[in-house]
C-alpha positions in Angstrom: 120.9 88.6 94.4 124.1 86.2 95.1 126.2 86.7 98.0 129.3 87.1 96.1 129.1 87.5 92.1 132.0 87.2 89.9 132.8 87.2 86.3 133.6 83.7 84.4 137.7 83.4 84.0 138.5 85.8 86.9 140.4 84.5 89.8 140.1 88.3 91.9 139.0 89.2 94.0 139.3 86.1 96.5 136.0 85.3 98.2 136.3 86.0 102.1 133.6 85.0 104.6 133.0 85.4 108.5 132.6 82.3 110.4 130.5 82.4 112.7 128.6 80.3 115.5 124.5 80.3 115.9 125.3 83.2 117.8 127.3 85.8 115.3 130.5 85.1 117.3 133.0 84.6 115.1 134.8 80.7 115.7 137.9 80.1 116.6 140.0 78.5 114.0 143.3 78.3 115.7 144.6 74.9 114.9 141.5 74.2 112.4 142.1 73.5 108.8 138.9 74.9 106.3 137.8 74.0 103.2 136.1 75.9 101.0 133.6 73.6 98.6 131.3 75.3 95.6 128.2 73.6 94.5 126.4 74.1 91.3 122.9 74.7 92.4 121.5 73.4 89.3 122.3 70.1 89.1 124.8 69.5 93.1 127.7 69.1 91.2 131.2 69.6 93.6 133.0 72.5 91.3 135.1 73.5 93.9 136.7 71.4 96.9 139.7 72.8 98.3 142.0 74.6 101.1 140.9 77.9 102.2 143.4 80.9 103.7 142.5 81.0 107.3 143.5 85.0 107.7 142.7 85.5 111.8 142.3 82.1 113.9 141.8 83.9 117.2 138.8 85.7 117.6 140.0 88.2 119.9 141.8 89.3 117.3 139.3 90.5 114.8 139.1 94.4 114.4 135.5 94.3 113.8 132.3 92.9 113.6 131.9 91.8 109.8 136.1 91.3 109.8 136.1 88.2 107.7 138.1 85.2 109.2 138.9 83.4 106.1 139.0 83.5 102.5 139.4 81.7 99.4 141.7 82.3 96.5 140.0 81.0 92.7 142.5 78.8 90.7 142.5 78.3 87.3 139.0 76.5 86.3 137.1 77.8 89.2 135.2 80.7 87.8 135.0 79.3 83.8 131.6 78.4 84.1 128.9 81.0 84.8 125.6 79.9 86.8 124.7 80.0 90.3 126.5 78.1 93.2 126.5 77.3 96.8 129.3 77.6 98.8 130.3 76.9 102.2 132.9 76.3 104.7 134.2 73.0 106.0 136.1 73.5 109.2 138.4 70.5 110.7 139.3 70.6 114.1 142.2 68.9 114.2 142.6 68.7 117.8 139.2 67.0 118.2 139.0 65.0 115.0 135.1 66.4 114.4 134.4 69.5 111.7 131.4 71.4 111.1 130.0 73.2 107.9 129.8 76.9 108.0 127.5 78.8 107.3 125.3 76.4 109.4 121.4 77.8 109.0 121.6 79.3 105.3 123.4 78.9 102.1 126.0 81.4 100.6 125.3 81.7 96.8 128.1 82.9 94.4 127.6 83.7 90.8 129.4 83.7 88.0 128.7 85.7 85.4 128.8 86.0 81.5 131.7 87.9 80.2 130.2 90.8 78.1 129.1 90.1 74.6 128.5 86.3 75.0 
């Protein structure tokens, strides 16, 4: 079972995540810029490559424990072919000119599924 399923041509619902350290803590992204890439596991093909919505930087801030930090809103193209993918989370800290791939111990897997009767 994928982490996040949606159906080919749909751009809703956004895909959110929780960054989070080795810990569970979720990172501060306050002055980070993240990415969100999607990977076609068959074959490693880069489907997806582009700026995420960070939605709470500060960590503090969070209301709860699974509160996801981020998100990602499908464009046009995203979602047209179904199959399963990878996705994660490049983070850039700008301040420190170094970035780190979230999640860091496991993949998040996204499918796309077949519109009904095809």
């Amino acid at each position: 079972m994928a982490d996040f399923t949606i159906r080919a041509g749909n751009l809703l619902p956004a895909i959110p995540a929780r960054l989070s350290d080795e810990n569970g803590n979720a990172l501060n992204l306050t002055g980070a810029t993240v990415t969100f890439k999607l990977v076609a596991r068959n074959d490693n093909t880069v489907t997806v490559n582009r700026a995420a919505t960070v939605l709470v930087a500060d960590p503090t801030l969070l209301t709860s424990a699974t509160q996801p930090n981020v998100q990602y809103s499908w464009q046009a193209g995203d979602t047209d072919t179904p199959g399963l993918y990878i996705a994660e989370w490049v983070i850039t800290y700008t301040a420190l000119s170094q970035s780190e791939t979230a999640p860091n111990d496991v993949y998040m897997t996204v499918s796309i599924t077949r519109p009904a009767g095809t």
